[in-house]
C-alpha positions in Angstrom: -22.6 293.9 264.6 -24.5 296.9 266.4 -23.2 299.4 263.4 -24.6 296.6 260.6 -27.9 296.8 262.3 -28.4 300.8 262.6 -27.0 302.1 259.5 -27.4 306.0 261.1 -26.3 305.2 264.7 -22.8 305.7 264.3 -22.6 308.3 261.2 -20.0 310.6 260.8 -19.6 313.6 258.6 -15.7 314.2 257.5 -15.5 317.2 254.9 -12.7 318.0 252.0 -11.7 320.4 250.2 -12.1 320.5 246.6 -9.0 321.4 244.4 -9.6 323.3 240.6 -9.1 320.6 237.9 -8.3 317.5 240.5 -11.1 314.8 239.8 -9.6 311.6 242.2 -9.7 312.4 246.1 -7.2 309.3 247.8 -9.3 307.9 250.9 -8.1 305.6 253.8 -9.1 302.1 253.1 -11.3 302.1 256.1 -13.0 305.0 255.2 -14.1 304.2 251.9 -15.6 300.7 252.6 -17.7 302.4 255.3 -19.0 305.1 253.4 -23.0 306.0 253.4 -23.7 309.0 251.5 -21.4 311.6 249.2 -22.4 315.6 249.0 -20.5 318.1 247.1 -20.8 321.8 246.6 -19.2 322.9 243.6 -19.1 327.1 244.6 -18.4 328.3 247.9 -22.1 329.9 247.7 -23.8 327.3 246.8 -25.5 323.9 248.9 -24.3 320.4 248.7 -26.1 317.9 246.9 -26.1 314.3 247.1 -23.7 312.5 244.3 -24.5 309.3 242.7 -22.6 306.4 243.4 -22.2 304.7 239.9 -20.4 301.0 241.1 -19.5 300.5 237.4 -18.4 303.5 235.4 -17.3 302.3 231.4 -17.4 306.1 230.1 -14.7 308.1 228.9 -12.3 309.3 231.7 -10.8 312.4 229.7 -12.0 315.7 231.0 -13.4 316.8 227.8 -15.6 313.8 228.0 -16.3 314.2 231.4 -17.6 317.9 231.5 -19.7 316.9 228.0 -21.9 314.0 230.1 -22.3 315.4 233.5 -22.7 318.7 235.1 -22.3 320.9 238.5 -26.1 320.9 238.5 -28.1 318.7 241.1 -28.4 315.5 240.3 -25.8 315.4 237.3 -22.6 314.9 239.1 -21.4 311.1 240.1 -18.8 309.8 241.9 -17.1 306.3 241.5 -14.7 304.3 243.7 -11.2 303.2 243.0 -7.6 302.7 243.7 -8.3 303.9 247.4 -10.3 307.3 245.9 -13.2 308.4 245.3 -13.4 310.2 241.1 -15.3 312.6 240.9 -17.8 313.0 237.5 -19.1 316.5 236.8 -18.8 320.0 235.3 -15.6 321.7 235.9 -13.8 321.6 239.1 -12.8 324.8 241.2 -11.1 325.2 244.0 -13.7 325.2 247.1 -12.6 324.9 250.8 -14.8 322.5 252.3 -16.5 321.6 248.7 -16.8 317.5 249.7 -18.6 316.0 252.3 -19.2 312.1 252.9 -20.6 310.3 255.9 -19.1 307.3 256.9 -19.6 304.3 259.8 -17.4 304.8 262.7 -17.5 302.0 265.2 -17.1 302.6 269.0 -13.7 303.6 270.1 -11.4 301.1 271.6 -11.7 301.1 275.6 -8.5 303.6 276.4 -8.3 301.6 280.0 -9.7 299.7 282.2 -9.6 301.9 284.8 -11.0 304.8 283.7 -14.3 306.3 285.0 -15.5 307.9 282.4 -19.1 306.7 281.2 -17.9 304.5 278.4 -21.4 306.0 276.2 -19.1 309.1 275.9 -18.1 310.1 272.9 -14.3 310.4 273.1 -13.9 312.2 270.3 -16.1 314.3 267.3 -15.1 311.3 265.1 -15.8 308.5 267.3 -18.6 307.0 269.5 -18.7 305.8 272.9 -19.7 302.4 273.9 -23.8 302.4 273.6 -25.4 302.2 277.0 -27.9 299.3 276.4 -25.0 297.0 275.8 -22.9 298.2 278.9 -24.0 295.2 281.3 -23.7 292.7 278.4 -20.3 293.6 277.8 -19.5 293.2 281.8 -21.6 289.9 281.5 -19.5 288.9 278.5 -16.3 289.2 280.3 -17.8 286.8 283.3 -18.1 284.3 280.6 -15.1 284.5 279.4 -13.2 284.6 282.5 -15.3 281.7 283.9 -14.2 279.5 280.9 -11.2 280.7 280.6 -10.2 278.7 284.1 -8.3 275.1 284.7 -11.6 274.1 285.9 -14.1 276.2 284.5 -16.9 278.0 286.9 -20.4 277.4 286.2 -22.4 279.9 284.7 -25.2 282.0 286.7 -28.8 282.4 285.2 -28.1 285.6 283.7 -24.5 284.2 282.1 -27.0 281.5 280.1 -29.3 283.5 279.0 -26.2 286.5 277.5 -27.4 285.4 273.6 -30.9 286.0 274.0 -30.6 289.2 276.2 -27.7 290.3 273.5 -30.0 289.6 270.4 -33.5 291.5 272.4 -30.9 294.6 272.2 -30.2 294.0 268.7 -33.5 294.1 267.9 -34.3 296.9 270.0 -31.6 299.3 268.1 -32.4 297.7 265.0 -35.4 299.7 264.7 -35.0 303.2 265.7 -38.7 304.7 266.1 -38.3 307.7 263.4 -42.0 308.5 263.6 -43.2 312.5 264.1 -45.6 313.8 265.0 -48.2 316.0 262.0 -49.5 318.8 263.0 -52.6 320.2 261.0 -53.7 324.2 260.4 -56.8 324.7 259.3 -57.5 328.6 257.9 -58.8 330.8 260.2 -63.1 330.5 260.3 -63.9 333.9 259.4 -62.0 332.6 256.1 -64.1 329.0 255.9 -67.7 331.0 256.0 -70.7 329.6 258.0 -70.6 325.6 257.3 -74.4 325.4 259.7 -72.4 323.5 262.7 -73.7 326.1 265.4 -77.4 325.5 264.3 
């Protein structure tokens, strides 16, 4: 639920190497149905580029065909999804180390125990996320629940307990919508280079 909500919160980059002539890259199921964003660099020198996902490719798979529509160029190359891969639509493939790059959703780890006492916001890993902070005491209130109903004779809730949905949707929101504003800073040209506009008169 939190990852639907915040499409960059939990982003990871995962490279691949490119291989001369190979067009279809196989992908772990849960890796390609989380996928945001495809780059590719098609010479070692060069940037990456964003691809275009094309959901429905009808075109000509042969390579002649291939090379003939798109290119290595920005904005000509594609990729489409299936059979567990990702194929690749552009100029010519070489060999380049590192030549793919998508960015994928990666939820927050598993718990490893409960008795650990490491901040569960920690990321255990490069490729996976910690437990976000904000939701720490709802996921200790949502255990209470669940223990307290779980019983023969089930314990009453406390205040807090009641109100879990609406405190856990005000969180929701809250990550929901990430503040991504800046701040613009202006330069005007020097005012020996603006002349006298009369404002000291």
């Amino acid at each position: 639920m939190i990852v639907e909500l915040n499409n960059g919160m939990f982003l990871v980059p995962a490279t691949f190497n490119l291989i001369a002539d190979q067009r279809e890259y196989g992908l772990p199921d849960d890796l390609l149905n989380r996928m945001q964003k495809v780059t590719f660099k098609f010479a070692s020198g060069n940037s990456r580029f964003p691809a275009t996902y094309i959901k429905d490719y009808y075109g000509s798979e042969t390579e002649s065909e291939i090379v003939r529509v798109f290119s290595n160029a920005e904005g000509e190359f594609a990729y489409v999804i299936r059979r567990r891969a990702i194929l690749i639509l552009s100029g010519t493939i070489i060999a380049v180390t590192g030549g793919g790059r998508l960015w994928y959703h990666a939820y927050p780890a598993d718990l490893a125990n409960l008795t650990g006492s490491t901040d569960l916001s920690v990321d255990p890993s490069t490729t996976t996320f910690g437990f976000p902070r904000q939701f720490h005491e709802l996921l200790a209130r949502r255990v209470s629940i669940e223990y307290k109903g779980s019983r023969p004779k089930p314990i009453l809730l406390n205040r807090h307990e009641r109100n879990y949905e609406n405190d856990l949707k005000i969180q929701l929101d809250a990550i929901a919508s990430v503040d991504n504003s800046a701040e613009i800073i202006g330069d005007l040209p020097p005012a020996k280079d603006l002349g006298n506009d009369g404002y000291d008169y």
